[in-house]
C-alpha positions as a printed NumPy array, in Angstrom:
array([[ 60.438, -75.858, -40.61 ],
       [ 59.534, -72.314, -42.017],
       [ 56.832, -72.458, -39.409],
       [ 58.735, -73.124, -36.651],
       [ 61.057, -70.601, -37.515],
       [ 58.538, -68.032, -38.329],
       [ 57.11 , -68.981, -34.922],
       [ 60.172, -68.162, -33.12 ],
       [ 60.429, -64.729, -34.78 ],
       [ 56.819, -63.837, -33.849],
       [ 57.461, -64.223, -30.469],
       [ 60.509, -62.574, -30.088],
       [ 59.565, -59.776, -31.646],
       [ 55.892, -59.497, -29.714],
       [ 57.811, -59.609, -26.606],
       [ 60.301, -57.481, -27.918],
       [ 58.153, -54.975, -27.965],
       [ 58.778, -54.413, -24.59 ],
       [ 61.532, -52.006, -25.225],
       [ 60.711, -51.146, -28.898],
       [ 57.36 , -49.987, -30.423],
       [ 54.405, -51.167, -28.753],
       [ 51.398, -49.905, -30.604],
       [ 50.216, -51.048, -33.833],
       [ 52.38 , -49.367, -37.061],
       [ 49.878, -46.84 , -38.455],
       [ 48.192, -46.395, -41.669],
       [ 47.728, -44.477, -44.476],
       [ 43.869, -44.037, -43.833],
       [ 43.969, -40.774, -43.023],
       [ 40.925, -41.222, -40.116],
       [ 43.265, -43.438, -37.638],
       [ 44.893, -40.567, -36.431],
       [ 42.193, -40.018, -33.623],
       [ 43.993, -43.184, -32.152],
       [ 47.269, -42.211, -31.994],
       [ 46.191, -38.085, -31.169],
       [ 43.109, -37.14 , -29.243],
       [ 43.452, -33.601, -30.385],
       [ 42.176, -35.088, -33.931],
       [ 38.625, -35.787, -32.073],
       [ 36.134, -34.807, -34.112],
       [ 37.916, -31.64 , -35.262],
       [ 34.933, -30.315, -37.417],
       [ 30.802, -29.949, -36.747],
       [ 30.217, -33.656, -37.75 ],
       [ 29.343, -36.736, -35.436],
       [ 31.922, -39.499, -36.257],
       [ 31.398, -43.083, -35.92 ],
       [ 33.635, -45.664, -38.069],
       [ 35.729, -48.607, -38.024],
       [ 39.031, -49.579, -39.215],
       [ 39.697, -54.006, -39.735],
       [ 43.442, -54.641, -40.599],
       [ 45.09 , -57.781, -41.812],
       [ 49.002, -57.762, -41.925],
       [ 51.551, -60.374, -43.16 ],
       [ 49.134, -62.756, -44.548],
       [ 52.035, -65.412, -45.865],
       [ 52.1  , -66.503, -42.325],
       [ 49.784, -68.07 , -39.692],
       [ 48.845, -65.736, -36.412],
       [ 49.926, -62.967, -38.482],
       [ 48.737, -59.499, -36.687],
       [ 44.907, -58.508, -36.608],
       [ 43.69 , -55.458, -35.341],
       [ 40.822, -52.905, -35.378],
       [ 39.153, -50.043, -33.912],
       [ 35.775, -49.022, -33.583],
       [ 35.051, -45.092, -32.765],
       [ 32.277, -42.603, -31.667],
       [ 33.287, -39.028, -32.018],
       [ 31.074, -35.839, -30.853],
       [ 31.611, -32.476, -31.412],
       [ 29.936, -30.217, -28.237],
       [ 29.655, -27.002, -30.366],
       [ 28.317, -25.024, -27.535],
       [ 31.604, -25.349, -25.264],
       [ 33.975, -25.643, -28.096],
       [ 35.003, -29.336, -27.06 ],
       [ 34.846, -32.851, -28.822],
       [ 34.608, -36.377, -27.055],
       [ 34.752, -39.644, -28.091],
       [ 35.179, -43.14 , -27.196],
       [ 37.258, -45.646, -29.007],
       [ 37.087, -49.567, -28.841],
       [ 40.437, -51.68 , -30.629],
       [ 41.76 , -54.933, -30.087],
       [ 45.041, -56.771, -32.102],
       [ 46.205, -60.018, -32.049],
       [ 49.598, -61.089, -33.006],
       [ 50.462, -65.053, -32.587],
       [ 49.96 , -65.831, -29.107],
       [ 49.485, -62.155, -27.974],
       [ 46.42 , -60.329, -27.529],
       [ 45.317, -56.763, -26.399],
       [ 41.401, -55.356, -26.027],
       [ 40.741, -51.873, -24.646],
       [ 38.873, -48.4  , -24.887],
       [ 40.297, -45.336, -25.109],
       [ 38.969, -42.308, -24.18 ],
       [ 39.365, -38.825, -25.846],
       [ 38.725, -35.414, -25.073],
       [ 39.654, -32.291, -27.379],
       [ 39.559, -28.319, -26.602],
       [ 39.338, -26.231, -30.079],
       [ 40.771, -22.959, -29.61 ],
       [ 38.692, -21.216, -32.82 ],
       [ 40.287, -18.328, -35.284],
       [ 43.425, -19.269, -33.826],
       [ 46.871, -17.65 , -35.956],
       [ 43.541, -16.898, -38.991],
       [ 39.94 , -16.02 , -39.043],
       [ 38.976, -19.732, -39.7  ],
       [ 42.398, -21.49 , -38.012],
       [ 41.696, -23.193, -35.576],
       [ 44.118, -24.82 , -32.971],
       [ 42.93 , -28.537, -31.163],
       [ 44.107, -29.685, -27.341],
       [ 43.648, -32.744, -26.346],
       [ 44.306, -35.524, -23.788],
       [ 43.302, -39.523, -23.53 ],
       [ 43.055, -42.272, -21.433],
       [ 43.626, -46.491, -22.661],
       [ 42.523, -49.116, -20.349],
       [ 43.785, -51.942, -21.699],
       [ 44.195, -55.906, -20.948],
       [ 47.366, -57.55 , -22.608],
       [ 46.909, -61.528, -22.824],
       [ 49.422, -64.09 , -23.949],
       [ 48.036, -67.801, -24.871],
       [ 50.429, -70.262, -25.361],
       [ 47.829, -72.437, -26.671],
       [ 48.51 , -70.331, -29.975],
       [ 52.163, -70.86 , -31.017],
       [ 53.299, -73.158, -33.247],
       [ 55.97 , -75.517, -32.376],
       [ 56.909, -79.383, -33.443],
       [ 58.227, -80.764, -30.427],
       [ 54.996, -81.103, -28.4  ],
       [ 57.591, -82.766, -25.169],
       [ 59.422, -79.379, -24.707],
       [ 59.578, -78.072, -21.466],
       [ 59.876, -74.615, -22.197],
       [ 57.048, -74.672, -24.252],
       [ 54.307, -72.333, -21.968],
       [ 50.268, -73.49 , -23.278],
       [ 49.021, -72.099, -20.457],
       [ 46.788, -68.424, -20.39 ],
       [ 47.941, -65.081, -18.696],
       [ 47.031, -61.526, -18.61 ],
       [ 46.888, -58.257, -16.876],
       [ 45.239, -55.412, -17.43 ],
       [ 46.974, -51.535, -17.014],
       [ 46.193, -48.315, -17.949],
       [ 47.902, -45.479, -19.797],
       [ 47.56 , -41.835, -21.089],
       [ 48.041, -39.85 , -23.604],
       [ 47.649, -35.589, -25.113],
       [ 48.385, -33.814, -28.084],
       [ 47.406, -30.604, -30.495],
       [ 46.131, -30.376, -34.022],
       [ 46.325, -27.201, -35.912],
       [ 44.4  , -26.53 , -38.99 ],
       [ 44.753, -23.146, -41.088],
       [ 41.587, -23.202, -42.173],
       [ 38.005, -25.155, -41.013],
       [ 36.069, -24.401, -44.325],
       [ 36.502, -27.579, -46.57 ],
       [ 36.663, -26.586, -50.496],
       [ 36.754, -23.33 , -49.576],
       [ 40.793, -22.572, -50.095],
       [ 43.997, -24.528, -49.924],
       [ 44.682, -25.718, -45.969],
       [ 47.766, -26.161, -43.683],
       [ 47.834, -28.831, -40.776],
       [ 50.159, -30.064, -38.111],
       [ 49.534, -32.12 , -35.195],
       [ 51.756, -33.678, -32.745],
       [ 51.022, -36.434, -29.683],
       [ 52.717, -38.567, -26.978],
       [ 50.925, -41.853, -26.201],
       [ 51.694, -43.389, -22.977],
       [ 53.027, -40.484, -21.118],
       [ 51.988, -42.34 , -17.882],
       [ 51.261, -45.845, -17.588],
       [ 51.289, -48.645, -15.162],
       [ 53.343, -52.093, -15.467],
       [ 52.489, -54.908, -17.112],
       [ 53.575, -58.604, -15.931],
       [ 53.079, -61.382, -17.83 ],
       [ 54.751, -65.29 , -17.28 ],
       [ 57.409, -63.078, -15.082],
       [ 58.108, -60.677, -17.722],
       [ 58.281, -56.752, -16.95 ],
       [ 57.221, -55.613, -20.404],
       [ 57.731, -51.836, -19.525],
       [ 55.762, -49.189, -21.44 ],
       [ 57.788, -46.575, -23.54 ],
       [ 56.173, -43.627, -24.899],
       [ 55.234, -43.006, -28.245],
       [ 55.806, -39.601, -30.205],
       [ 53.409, -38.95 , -33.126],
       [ 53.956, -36.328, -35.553],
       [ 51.622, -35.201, -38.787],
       [ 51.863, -32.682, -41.505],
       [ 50.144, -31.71 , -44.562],
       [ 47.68 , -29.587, -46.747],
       [ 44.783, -29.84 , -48.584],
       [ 44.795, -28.097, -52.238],
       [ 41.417, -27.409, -53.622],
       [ 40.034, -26.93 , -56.817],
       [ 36.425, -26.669, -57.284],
       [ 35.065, -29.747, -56.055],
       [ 38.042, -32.126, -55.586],
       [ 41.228, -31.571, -53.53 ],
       [ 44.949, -32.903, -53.357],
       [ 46.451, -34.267, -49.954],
       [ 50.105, -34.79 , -49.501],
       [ 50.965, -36.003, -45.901],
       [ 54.162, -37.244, -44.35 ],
       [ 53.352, -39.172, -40.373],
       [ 55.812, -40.42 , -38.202],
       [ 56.141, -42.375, -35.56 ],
       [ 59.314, -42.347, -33.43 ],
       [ 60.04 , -44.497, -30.077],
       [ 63.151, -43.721, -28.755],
       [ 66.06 , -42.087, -31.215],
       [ 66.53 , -45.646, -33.298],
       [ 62.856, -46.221, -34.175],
       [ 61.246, -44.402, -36.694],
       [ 58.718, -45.152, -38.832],
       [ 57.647, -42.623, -41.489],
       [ 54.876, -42.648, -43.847],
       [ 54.442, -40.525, -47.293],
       [ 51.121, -39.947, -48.512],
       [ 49.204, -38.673, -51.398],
       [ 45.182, -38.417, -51.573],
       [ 42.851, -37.551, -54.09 ],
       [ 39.187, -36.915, -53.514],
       [ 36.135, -35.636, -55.17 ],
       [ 33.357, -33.935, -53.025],
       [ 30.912, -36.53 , -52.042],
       [ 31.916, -39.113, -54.841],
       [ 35.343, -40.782, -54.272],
       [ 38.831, -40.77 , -53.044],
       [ 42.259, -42.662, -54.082],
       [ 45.549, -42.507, -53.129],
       [ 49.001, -44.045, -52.914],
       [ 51.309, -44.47 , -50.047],
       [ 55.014, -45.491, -49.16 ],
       [ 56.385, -46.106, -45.997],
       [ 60.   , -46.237, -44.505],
       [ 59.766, -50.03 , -43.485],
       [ 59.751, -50.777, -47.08 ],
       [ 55.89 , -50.63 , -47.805],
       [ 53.515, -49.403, -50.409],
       [ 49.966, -48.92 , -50.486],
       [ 46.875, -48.034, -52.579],
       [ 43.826, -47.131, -50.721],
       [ 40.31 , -46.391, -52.338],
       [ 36.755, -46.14 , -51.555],
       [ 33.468, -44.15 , -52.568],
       [ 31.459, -41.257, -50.896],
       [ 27.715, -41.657, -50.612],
       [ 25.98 , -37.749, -49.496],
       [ 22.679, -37.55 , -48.299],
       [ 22.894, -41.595, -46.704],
       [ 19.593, -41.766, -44.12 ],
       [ 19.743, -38.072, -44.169],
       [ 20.568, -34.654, -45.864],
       [ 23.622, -33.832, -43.503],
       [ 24.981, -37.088, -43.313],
       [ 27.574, -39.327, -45.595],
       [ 29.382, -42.596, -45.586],
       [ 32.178, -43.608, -46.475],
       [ 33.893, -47.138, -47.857],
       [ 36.535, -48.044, -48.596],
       [ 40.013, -50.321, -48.386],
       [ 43.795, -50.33 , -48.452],
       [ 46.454, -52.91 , -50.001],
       [ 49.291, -52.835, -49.054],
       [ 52.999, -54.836, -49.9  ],
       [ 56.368, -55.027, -48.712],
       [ 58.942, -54.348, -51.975],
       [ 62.165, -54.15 , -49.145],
       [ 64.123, -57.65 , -49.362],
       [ 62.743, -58.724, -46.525],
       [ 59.693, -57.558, -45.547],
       [ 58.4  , -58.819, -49.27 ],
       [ 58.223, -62.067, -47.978],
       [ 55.592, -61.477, -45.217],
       [ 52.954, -61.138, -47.939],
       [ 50.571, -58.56 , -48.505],
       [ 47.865, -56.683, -46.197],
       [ 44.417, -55.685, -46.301],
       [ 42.372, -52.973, -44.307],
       [ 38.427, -52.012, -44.467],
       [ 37.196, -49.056, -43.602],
       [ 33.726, -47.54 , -42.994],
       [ 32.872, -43.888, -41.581],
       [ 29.773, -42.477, -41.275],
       [ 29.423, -38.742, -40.315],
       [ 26.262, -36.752, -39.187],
       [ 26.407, -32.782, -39.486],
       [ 25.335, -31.438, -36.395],
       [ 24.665, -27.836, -37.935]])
């Protein structure tokens, strides 16, 4: 019976989505913000490529999956970034798949000699699916029961600006705010008669960096609002040591903590390159949300100094 119930929920709030939040919640890993803000395209000298694997509400089956895959490049010459992004998430019987494009303008010494002040715009194309072969339901004779397949695919865009006081990492203590709308524009999607119409999403970020010698502290509050009556806020706190680890703890307004962890190999295939792994638990301690059961993500990042 929990099943059922918890099947019925699902649903409801997938399609619910409609008029409330519509992208995936974010997270405390600090590199996902090129998602939700193209400005955040590879904001420094490095070429990016990593990917991000979340699982959410494991206590339950078709609990949400998602991930992204990106390729970030910094085109020194012009002062511009690109970089292509591939995600997909599955919730239940719902499914999405797209890439993203981003492009970023990097207005250098802006506000301070080593400021520097991002611009930037993207574009999703994206196909939303619903299989009804994937709910869960006890009465296989009910008529209102859909197994059938739909989907349609639309498109959508976003822009937004990241400022950073100061470019030079471990050099001295650093200021940033960015800000971002995703789906400014987009076109309708139409799925088993339903008009699921796209809202747009406001993304705001602020923090610092405080350095001392060769580690640094990183306190960072995110939020995501859609509409006045949904906001989700995130608290942060990182810890890293140059080119040897990071750790951190994280709290969130839906009732969630997290941990997060992972270790920094330098010099990996080459003298200006790194990688990074790492992971994030996370738990619900709110009433409710406790009983959705934890979640996992993995991340790997490998970056290429193109100096």
């Amino acid at each position: 019976m929990n099943r059922v119930v918890f099947s019925i929920i699902l649903v409801c709030f997938v399609f619910s989505t409609g008029i409330t939040q519509q992208l995936s919640n974010s997270t405390h890993l600090t590199e996902s913000r090129v998602v939700l803000n193209p400005a955040f395209t590879a904001t420094g000298t490095e070429l990016i490529m990593n990917g991000l694997f979340r699982l959410q509400w494991l206590g339950f089956t078709g609990a949400p999956f998602s991930g992204i895959t990106t390729l970030q490049y910094p085109i020194k010459k012009y002062n511009m970034s690109v970089g292509g992004i591939l995600h997909f998430d599955k919730t239940g019987p719902i499914s999405k798949a797209g890439v993203q494009l981003n492009y970023a303008y990097k207005l250098k010494q802006f506000l301070s000699r080593y400021g520097q002040l991002s611009l930037g715009i993207s574009g999703d194309f994206q196909q939303y699916s619903f299989n009804g072969s994937d709910l869960i339901y006890n009465d296989n004779n009910d008529l209102l029961i859909n197994t059938g397949k739909n989907g349609r695919f639309f498109t959508s865009f976003g822009s937004g600006f990241y400022y950073l006081s100061n470019t030079r990492e471990f050099k001295e203590n650093t200021f940033f705010v960015g800000a971002s709308v995703s789906q400014i524009f987009t076109t309708k999607v139409l799925v088993n008669e339903f008009d699921q119409t796209r809202l747009r999403h406001v993304h705001f970020n602020v923090g610092g960096r405080f350095y001392n010698y060769d580690t640094f502290l990183e306190p960072m509050i995110t939020a995501n609002i859609v509409k006045p009556d949904i906001i989700d806020v995130l608290y942060g706190l990182k810890f890293e040591k140059e080119d040897t680890f990071w750790a951190g703890l994280g709290y969130a307004s839906s009732g969630t903590v997290a941990f997060q962890g992972g270790i920094i190999l330098d010099k990996f295939g080459n003298k200006l390159s790194k990688l990074r792994i790492g992971g994030l638990a996370s738990w619900g301690v709110g009433t409710s949300i406790a009983k959705a059961g934890p979640g996992f993500e993995f991340y790997i990042g490998y970056a290429l100094d193109t100096n």
